[in-house]
C-alpha positions in Angstrom: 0.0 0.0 0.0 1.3 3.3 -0.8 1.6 6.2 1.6 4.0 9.3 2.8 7.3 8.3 3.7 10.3 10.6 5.1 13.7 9.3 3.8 16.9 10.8 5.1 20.2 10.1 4.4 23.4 11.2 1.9 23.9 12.3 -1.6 26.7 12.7 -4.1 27.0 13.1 -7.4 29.0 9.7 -9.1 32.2 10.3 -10.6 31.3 8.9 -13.7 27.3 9.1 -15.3 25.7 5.5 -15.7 23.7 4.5 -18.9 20.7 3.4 -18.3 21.7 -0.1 -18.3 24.3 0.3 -15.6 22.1 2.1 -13.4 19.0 -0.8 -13.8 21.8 -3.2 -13.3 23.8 -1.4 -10.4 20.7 -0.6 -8.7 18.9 -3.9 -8.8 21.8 -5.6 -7.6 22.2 -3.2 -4.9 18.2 -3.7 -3.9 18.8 -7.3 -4.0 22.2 -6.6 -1.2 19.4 -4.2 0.9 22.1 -1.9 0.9 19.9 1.8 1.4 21.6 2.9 -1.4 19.9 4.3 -4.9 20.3 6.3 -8.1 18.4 8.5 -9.8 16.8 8.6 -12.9 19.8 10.2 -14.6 22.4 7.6 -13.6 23.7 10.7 -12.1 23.4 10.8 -8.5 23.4 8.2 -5.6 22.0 8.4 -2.7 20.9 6.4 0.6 17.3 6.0 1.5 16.3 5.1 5.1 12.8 5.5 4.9 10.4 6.1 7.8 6.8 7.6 8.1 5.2 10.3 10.0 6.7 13.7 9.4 5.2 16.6 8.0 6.8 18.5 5.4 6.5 17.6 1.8 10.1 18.1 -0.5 13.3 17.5 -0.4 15.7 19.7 2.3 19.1 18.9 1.9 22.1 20.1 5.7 19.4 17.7 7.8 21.2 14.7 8.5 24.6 13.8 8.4 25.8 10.3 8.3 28.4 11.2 6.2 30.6 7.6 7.2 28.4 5.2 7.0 27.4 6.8 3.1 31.1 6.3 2.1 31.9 3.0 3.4 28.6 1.5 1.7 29.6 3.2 -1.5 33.3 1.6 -1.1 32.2 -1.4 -0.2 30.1 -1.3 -4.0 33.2 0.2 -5.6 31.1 3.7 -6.7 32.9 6.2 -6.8 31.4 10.1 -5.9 32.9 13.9 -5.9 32.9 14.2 -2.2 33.2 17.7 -2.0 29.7 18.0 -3.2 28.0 15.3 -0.8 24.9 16.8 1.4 22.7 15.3 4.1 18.7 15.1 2.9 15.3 14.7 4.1 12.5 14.2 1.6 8.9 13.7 2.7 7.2 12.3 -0.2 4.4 9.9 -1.9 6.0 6.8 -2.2 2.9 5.9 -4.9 4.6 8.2 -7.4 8.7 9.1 -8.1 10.7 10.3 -5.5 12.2 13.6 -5.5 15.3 11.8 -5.0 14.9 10.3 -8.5 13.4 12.8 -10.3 16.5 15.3 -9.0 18.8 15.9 -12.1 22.4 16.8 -11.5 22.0 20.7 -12.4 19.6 21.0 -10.2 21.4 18.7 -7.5 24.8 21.2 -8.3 23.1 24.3 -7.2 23.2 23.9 -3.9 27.3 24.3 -4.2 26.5 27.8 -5.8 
């Protein structure tokens, strides 16, 4: 059943962009590991996702959270690499019936929070 979900953790841009084949690949072996972690749309970005319910704010908010350690050692335990100079803490209260911000966010949009 669907409903609103608050998911918190990291995101970075990748160091290289995944086709689309990489990132269906990547990310359904990475479901299958239940490692939290997730790309978007754009084979861009990843990100974890530690969902929970119960908040009230709709959006994504990004200087929340910050569990900056356990974000890196998951990605190097996967071998994907990130810029980390441009990794931020997130919240996103969303629908999870529909996308998540967190997928929909394309890298320009992601890269003007460093402006």
């Amino acid at each position: 059943m669907s409903d609103n979900v608050m998911s918190r953790g990291m995101m970075a841009p990748l160091v290289k962009k995944l086709s689309s084949d990489e990132r269906q690949e990547l990310g359904e072996e990475l479901y299958n590991k239940d490692t939290g972690l997730e790309f978007n749309y754009e084979g861009t970005i990843v990100y974890s996702n530690n969902e929970t319910g119960g908040e009230d704010a709709y959006g994504l908010i990004f200087e929340v959270n910050d569990s900056r350690g356990e974000f890196l050692a998951s990605l190097q335990e996967e071998g994907i690499e990130i810029d980390e100079t441009k990794m931020l803490p997130y919240q996103c209260y969303w629908y999870n019936g529909s996308d998540s911000d967190m997928g929909l966010l394309e890298l320009k949009d992601y890269l003007k929070n460093f402006e």
